[in-house]
mmCIF file of the N, C-alpha and C atoms, coordinates in Angstrom:
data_MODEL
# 
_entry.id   MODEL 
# 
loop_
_atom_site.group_PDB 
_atom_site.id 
_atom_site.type_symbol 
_atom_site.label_atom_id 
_atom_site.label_alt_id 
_atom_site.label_comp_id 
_atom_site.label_asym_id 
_atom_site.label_entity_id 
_atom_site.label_seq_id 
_atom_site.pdbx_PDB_ins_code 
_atom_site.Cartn_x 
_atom_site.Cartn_y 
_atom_site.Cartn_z 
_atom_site.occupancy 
_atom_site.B_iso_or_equiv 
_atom_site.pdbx_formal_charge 
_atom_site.auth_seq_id 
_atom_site.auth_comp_id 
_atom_site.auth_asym_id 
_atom_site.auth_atom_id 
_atom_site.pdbx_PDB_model_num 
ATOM 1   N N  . UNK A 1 1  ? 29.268 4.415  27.768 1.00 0.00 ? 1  UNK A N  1 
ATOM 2   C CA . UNK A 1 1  ? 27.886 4.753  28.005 1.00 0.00 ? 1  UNK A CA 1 
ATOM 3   C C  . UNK A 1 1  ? 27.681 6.224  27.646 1.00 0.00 ? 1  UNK A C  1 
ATOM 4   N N  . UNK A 1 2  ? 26.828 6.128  26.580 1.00 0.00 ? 2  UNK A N  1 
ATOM 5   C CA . UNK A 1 2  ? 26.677 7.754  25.651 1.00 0.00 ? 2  UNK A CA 1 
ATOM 6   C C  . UNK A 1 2  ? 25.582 7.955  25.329 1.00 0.00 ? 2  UNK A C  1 
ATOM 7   N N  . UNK A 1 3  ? 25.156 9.496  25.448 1.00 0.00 ? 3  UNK A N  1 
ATOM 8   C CA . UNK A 1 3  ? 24.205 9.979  24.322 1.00 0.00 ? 3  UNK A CA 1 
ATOM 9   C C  . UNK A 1 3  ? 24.285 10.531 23.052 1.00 0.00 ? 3  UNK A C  1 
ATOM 10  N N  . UNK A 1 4  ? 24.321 10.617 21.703 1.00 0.00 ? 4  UNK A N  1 
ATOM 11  C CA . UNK A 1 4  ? 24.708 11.265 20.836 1.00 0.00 ? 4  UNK A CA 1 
ATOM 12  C C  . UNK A 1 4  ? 23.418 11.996 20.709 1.00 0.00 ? 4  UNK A C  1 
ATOM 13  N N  . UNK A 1 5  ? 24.036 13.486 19.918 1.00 0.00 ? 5  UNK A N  1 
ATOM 14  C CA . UNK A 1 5  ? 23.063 14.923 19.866 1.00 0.00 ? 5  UNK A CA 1 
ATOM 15  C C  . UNK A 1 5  ? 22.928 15.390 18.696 1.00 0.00 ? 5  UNK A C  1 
ATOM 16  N N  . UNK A 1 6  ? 22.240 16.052 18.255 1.00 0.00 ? 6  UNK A N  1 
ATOM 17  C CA . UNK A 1 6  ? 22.021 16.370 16.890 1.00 0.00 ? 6  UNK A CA 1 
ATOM 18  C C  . UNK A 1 6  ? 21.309 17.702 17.220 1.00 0.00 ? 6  UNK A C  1 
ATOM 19  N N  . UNK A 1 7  ? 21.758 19.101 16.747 1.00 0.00 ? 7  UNK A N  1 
ATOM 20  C CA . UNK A 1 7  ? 20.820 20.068 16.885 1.00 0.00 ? 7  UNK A CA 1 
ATOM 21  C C  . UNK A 1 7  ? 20.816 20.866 15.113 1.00 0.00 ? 7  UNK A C  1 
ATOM 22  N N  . UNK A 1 8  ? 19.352 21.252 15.242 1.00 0.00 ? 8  UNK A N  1 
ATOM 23  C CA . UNK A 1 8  ? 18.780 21.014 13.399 1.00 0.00 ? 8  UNK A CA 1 
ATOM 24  C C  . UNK A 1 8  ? 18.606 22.601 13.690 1.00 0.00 ? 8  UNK A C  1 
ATOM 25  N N  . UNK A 1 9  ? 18.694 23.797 12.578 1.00 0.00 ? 9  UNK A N  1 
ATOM 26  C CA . UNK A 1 9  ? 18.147 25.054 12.631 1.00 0.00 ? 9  UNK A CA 1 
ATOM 27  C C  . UNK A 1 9  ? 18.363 26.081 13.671 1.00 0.00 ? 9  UNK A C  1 
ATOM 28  N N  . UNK A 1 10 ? 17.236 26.436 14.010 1.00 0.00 ? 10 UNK A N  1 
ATOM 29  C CA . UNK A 1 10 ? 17.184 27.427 15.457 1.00 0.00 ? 10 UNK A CA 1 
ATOM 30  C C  . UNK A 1 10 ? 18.299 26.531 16.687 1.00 0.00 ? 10 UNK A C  1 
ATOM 31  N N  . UNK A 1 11 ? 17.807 25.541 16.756 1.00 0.00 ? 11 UNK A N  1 
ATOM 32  C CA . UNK A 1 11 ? 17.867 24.899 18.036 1.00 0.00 ? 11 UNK A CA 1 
ATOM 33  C C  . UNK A 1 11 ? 19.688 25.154 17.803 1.00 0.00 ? 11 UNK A C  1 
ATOM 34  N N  . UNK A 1 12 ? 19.792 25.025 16.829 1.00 0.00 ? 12 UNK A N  1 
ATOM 35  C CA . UNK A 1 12 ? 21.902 24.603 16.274 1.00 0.00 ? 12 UNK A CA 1 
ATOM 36  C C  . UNK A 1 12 ? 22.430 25.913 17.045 1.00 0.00 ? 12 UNK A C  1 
ATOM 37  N N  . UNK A 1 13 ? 21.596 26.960 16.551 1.00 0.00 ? 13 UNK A N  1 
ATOM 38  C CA . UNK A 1 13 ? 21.962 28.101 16.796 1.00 0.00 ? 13 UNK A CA 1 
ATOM 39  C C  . UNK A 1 13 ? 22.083 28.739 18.261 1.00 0.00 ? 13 UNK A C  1 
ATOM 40  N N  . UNK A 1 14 ? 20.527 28.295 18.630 1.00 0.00 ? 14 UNK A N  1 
ATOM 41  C CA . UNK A 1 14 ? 21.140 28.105 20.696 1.00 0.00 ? 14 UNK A CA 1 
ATOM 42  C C  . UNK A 1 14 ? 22.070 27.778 20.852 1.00 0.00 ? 14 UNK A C  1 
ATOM 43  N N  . UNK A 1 15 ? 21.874 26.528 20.918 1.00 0.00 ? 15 UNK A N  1 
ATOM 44  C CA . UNK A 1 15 ? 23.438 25.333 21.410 1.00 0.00 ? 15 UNK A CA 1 
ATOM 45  C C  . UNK A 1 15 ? 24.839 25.867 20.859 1.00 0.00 ? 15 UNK A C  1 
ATOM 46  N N  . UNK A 1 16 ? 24.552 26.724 19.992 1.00 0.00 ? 16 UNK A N  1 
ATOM 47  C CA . UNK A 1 16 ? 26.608 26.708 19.206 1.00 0.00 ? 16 UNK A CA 1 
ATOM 48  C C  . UNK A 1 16 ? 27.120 25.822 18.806 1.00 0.00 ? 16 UNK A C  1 
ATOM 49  N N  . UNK A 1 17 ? 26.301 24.410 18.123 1.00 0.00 ? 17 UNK A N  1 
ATOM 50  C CA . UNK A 1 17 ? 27.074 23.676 17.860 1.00 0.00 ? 17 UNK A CA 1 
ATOM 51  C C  . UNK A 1 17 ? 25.968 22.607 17.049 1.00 0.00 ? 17 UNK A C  1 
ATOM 52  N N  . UNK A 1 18 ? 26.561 21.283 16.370 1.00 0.00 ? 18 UNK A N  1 
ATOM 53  C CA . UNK A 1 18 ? 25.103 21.177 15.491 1.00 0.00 ? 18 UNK A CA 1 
ATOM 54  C C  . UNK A 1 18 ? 25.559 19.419 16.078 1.00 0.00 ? 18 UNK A C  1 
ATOM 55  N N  . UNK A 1 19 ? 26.582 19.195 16.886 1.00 0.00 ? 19 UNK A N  1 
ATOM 56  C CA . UNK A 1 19 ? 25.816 17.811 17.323 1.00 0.00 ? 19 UNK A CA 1 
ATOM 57  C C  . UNK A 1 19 ? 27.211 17.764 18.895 1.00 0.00 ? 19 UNK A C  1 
ATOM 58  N N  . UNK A 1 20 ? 26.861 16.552 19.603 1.00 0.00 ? 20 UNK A N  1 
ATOM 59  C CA . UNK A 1 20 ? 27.549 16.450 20.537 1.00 0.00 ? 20 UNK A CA 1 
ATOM 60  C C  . UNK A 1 20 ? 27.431 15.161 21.258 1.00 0.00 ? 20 UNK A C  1 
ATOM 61  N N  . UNK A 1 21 ? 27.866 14.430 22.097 1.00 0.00 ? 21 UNK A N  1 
ATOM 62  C CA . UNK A 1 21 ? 27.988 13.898 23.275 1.00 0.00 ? 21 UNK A CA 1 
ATOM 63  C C  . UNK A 1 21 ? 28.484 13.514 24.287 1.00 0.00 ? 21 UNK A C  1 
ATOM 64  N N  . UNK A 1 22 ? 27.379 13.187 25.592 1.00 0.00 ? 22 UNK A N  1 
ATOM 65  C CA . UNK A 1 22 ? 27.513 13.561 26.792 1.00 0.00 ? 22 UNK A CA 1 
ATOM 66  C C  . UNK A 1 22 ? 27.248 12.181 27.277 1.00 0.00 ? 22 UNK A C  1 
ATOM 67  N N  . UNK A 1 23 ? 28.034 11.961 28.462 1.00 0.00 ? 23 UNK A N  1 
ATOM 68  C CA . UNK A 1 23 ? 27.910 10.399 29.410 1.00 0.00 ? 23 UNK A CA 1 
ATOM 69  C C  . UNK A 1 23 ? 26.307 9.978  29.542 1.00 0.00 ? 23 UNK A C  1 
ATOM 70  N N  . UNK A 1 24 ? 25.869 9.052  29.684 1.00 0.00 ? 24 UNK A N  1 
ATOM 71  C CA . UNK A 1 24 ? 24.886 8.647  29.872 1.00 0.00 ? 24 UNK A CA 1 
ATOM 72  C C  . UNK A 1 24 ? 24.674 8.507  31.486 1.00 0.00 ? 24 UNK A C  1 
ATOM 73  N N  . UNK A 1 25 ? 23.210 9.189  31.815 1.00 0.00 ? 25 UNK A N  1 
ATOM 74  C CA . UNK A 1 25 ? 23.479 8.935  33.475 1.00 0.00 ? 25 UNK A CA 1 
ATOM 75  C C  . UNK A 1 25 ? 21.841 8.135  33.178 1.00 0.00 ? 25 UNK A C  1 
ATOM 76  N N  . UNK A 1 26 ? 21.672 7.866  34.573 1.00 0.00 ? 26 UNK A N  1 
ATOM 77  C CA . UNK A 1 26 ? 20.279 6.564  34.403 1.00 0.00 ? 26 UNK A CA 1 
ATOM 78  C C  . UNK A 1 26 ? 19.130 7.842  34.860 1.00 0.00 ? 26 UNK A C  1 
ATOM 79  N N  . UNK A 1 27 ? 18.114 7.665  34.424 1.00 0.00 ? 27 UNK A N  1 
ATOM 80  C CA . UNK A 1 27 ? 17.458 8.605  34.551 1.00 0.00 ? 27 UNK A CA 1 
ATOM 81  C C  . UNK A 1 27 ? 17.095 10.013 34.084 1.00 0.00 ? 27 UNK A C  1 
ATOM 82  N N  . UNK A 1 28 ? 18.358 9.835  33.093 1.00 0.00 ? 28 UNK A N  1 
ATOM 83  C CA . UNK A 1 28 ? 18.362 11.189 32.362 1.00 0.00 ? 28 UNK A CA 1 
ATOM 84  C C  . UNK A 1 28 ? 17.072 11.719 31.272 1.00 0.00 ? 28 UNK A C  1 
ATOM 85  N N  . UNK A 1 29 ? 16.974 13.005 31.460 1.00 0.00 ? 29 UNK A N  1 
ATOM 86  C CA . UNK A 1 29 ? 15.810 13.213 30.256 1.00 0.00 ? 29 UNK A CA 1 
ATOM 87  C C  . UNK A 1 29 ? 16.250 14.222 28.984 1.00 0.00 ? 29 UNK A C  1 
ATOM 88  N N  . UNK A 1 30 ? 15.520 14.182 28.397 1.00 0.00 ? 30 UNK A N  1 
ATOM 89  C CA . UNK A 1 30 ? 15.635 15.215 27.399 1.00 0.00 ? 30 UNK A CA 1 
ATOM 90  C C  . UNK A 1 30 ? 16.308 16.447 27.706 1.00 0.00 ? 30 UNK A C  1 
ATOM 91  N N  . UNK A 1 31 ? 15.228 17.173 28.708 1.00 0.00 ? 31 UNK A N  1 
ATOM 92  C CA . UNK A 1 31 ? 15.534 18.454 29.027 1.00 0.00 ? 31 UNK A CA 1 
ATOM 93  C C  . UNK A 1 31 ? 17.220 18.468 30.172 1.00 0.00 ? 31 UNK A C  1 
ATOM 94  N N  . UNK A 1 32 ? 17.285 17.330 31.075 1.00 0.00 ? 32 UNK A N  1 
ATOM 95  C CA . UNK A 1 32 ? 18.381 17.260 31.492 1.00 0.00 ? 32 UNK A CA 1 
ATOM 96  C C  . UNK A 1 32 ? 19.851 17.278 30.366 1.00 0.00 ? 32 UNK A C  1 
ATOM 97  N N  . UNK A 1 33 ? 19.624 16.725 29.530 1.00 0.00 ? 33 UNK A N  1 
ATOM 98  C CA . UNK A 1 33 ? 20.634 16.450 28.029 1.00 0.00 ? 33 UNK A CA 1 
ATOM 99  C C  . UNK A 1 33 ? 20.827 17.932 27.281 1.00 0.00 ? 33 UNK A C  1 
ATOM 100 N N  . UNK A 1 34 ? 19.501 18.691 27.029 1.00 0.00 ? 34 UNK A N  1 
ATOM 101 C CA . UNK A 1 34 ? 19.804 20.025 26.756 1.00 0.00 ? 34 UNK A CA 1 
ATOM 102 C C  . UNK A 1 34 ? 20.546 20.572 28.075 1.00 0.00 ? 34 UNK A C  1 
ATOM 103 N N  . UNK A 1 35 ? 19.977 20.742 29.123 1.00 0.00 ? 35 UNK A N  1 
ATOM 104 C CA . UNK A 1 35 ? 21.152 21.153 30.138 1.00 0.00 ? 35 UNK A CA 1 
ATOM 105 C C  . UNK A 1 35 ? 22.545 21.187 30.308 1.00 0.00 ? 35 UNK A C  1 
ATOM 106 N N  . UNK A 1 36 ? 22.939 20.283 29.848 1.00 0.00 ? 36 UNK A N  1 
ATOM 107 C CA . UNK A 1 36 ? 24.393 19.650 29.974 1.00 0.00 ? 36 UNK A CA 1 
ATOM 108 C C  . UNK A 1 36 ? 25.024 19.782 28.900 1.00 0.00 ? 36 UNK A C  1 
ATOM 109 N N  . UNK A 1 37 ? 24.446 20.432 27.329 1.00 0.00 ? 37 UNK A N  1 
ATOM 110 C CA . UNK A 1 37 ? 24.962 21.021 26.498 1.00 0.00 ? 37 UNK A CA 1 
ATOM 111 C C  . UNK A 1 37 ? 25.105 22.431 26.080 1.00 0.00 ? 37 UNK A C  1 
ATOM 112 N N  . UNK A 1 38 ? 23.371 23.246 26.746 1.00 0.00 ? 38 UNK A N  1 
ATOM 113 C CA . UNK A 1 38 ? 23.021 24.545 26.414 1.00 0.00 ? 38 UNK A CA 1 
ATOM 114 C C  . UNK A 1 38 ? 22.913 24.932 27.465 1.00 0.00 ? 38 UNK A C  1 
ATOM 115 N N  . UNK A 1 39 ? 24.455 25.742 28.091 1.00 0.00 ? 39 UNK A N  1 
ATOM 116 C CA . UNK A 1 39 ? 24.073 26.521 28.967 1.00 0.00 ? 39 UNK A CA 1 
ATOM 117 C C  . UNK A 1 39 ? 23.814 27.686 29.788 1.00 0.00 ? 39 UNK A C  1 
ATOM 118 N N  . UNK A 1 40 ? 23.550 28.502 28.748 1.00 0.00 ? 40 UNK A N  1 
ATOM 119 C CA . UNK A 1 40 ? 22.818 29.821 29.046 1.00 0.00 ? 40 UNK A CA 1 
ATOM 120 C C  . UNK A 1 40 ? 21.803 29.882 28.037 1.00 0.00 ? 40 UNK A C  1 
ATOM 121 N N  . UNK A 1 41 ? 20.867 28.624 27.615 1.00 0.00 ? 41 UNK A N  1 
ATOM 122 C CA . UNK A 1 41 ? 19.882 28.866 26.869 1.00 0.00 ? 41 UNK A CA 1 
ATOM 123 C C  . UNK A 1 41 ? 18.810 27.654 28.239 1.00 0.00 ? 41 UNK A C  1 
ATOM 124 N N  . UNK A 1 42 ? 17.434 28.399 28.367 1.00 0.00 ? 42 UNK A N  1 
ATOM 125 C CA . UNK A 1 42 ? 16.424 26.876 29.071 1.00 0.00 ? 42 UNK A CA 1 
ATOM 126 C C  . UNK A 1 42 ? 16.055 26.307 28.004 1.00 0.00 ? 42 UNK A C  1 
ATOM 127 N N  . UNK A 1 43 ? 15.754 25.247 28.556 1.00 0.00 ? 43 UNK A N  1 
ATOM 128 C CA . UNK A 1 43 ? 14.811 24.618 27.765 1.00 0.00 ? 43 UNK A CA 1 
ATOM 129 C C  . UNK A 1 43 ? 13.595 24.836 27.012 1.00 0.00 ? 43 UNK A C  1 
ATOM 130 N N  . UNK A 1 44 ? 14.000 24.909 25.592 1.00 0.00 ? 44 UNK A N  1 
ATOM 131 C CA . UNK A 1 44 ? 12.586 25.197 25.194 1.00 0.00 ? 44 UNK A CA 1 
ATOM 132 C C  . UNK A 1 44 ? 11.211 25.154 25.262 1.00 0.00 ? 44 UNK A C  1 
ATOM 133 N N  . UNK A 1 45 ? 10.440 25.385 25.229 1.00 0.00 ? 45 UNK A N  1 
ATOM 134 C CA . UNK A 1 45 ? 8.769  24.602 25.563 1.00 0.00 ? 45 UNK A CA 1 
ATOM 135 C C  . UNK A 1 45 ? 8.851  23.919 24.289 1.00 0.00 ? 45 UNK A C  1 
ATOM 136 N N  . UNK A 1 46 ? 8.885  24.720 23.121 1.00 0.00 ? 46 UNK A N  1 
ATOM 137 C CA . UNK A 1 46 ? 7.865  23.961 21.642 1.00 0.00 ? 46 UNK A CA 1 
ATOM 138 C C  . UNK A 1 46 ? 9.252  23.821 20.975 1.00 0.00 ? 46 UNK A C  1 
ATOM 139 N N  . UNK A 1 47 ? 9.343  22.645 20.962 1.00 0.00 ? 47 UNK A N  1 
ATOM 140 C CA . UNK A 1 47 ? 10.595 21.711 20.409 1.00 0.00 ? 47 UNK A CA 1 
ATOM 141 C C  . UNK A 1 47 ? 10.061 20.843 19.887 1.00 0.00 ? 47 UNK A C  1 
ATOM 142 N N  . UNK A 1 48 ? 10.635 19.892 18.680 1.00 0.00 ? 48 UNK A N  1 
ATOM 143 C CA . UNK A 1 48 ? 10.293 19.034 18.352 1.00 0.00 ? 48 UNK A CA 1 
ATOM 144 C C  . UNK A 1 48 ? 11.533 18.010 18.257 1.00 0.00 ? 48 UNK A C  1 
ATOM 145 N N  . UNK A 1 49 ? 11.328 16.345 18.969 1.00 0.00 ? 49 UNK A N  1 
ATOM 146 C CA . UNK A 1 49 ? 12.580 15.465 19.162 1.00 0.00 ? 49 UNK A CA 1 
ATOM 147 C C  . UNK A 1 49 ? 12.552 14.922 18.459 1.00 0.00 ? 49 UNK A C  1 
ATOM 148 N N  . UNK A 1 50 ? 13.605 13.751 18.418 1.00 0.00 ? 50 UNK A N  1 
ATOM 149 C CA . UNK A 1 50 ? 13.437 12.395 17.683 1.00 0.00 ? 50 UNK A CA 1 
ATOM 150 C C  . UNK A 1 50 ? 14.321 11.998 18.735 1.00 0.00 ? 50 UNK A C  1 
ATOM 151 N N  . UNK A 1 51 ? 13.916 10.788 18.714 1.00 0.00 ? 51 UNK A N  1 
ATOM 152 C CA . UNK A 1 51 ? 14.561 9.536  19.682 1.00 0.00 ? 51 UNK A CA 1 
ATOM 153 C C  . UNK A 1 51 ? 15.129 8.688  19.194 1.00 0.00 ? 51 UNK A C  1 
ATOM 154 N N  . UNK A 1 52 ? 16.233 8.196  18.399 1.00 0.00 ? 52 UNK A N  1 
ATOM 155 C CA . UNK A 1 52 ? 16.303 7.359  17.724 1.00 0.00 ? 52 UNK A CA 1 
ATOM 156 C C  . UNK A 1 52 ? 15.565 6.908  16.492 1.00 0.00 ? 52 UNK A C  1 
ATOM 157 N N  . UNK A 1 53 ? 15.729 8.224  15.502 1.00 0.00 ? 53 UNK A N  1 
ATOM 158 C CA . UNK A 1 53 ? 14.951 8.590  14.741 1.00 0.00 ? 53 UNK A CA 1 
ATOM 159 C C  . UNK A 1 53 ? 13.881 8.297  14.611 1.00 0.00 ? 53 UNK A C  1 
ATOM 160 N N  . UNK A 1 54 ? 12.753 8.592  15.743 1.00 0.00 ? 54 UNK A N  1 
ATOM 161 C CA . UNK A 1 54 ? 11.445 8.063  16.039 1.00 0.00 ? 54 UNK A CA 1 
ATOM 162 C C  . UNK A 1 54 ? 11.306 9.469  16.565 1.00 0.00 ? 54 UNK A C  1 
ATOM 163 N N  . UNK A 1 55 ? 10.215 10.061 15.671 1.00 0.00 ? 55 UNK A N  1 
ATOM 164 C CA . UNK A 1 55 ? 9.850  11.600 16.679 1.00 0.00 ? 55 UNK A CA 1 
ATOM 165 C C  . UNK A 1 55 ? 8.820  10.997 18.045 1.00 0.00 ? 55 UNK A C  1 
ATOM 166 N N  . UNK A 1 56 ? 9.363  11.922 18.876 1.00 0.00 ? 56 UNK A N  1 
ATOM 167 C CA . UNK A 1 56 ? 8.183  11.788 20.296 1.00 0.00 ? 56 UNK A CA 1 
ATOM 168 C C  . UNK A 1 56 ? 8.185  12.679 20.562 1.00 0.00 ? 56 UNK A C  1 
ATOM 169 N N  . UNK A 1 57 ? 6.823  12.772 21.658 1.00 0.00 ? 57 UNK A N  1 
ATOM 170 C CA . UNK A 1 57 ? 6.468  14.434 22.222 1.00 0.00 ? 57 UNK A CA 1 
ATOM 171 C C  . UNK A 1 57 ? 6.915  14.703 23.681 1.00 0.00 ? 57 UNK A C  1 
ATOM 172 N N  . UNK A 1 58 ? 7.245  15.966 24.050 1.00 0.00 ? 58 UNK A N  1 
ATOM 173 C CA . UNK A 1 58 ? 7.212  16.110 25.611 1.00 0.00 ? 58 UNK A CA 1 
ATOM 174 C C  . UNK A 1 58 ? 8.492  15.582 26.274 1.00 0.00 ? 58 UNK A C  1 
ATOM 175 N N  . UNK A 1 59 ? 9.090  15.572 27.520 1.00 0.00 ? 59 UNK A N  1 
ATOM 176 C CA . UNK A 1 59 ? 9.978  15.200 27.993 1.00 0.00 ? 59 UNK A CA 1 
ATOM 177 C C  . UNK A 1 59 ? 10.362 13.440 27.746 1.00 0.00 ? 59 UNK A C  1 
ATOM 178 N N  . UNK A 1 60 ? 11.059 13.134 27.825 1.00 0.00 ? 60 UNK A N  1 
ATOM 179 C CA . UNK A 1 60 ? 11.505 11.331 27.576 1.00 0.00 ? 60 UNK A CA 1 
ATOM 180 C C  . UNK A 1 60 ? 12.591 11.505 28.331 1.00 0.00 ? 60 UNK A C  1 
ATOM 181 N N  . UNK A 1 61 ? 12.708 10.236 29.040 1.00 0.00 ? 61 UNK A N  1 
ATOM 182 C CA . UNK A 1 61 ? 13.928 9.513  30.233 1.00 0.00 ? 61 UNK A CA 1 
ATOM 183 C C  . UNK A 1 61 ? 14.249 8.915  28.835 1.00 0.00 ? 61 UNK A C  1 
ATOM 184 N N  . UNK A 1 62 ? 15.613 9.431  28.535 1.00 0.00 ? 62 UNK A N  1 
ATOM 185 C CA . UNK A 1 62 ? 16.435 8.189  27.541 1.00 0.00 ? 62 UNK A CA 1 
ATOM 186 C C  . UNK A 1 62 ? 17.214 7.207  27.927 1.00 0.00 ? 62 UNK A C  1 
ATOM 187 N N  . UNK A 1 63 ? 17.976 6.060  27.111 1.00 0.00 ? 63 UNK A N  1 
ATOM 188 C CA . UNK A 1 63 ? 18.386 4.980  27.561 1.00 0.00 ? 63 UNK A CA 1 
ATOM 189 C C  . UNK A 1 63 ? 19.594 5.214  26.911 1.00 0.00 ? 63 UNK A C  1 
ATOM 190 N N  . UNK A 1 64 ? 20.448 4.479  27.381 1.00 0.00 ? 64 UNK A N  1 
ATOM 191 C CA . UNK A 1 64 ? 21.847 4.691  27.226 1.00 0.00 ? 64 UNK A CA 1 
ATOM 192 C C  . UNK A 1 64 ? 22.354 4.227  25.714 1.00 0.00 ? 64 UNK A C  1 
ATOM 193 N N  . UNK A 1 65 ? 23.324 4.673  24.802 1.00 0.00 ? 65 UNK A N  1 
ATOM 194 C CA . UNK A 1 65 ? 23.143 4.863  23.429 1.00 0.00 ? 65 UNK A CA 1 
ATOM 195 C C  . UNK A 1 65 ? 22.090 5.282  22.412 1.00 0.00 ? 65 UNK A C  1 
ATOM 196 N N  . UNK A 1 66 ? 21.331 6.486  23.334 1.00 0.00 ? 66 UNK A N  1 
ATOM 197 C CA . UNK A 1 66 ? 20.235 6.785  22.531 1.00 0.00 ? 66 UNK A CA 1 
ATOM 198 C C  . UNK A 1 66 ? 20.859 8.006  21.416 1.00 0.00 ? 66 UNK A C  1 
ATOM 199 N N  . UNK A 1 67 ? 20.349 8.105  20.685 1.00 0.00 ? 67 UNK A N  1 
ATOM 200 C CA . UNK A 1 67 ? 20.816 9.557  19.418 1.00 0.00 ? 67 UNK A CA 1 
ATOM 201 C C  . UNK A 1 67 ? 19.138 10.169 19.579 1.00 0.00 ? 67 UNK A C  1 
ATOM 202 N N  . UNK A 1 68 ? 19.293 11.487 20.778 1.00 0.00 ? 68 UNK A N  1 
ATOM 203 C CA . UNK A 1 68 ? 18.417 12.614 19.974 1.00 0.00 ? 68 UNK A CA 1 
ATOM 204 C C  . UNK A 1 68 ? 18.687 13.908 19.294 1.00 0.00 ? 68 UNK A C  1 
ATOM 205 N N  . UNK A 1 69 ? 17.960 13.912 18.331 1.00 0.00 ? 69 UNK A N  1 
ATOM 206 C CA . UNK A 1 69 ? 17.583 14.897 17.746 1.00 0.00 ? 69 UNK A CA 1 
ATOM 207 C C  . UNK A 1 69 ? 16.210 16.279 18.396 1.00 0.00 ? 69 UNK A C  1 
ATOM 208 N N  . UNK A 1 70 ? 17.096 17.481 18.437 1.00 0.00 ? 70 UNK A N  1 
ATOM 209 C CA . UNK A 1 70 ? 16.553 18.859 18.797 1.00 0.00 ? 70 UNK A CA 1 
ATOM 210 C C  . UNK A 1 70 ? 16.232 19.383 17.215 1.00 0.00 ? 70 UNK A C  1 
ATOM 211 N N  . UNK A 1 71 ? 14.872 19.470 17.312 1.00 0.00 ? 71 UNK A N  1 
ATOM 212 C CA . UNK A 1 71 ? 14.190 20.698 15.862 1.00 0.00 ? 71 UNK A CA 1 
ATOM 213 C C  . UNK A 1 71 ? 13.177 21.675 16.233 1.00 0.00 ? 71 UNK A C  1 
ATOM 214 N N  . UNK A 1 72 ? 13.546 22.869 15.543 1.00 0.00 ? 72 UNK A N  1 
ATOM 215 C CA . UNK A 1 72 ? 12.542 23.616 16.126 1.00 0.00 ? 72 UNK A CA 1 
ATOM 216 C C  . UNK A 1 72 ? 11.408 23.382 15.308 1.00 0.00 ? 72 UNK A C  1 
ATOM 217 N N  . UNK A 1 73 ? 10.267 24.325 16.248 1.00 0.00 ? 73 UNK A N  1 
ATOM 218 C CA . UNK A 1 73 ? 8.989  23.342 15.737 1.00 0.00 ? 73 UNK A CA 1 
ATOM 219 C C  . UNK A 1 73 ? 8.564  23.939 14.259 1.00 0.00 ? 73 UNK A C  1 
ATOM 220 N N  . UNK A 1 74 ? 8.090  23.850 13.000 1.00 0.00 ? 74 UNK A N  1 
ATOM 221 C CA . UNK A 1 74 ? 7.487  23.479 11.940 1.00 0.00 ? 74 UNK A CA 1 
ATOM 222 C C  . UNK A 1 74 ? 6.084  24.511 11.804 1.00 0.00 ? 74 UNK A C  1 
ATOM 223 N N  . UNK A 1 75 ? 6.419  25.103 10.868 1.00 0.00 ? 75 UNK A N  1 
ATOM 224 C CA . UNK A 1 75 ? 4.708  25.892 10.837 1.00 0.00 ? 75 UNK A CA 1 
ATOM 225 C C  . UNK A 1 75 ? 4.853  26.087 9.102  1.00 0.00 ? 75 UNK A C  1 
ATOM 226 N N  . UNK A 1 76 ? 3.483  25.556 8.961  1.00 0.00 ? 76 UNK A N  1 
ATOM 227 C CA . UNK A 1 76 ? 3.045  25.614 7.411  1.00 0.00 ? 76 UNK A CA 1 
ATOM 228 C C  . UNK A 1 76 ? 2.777  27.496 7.018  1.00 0.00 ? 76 UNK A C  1 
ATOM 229 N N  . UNK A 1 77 ? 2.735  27.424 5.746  1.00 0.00 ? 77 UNK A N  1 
ATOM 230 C CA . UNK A 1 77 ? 2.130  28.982 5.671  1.00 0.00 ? 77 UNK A CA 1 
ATOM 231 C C  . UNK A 1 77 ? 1.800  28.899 4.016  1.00 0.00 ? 77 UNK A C  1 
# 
């Protein structure tokens, strides 16, 4: 029972590392999953996920064998 991690850019660069995983607990969220990998960085506010390569917004309770993806967020210019 696993989560697999993926961190893209900035976010790689918090974390120290560009993927990982951690036990699956029931109830777990996003920001709990960054916890348990990044820890002397919080949680970002403006992040952008993917859930099983499905982007979503805002915190998510994941399910056990989920793969997310951490990106920082995207600005046109």
């Amino acid at each position: 029972m696993s989560i697999k991690v993926k961190f893209f850019a900035r976010m790689r660069d918090e974390a120290g590392r560009s993927d990982g995983e951690v036990e699956y607990v029931k109830g777990m969220s996003t920001a709990d999953l960054w916890s348990k990998l990044v820890k002397d960085v919080d949680y970002p506010e403006s992040v952008m996920l993917a859930v099983n390569m499905e982007y979503v917004s805002g915190e998510v309770v994941l399910n056990d064998g989920d793969e997310v993806a951490f990106f920082p967020p995207v600005t046109g210019g």
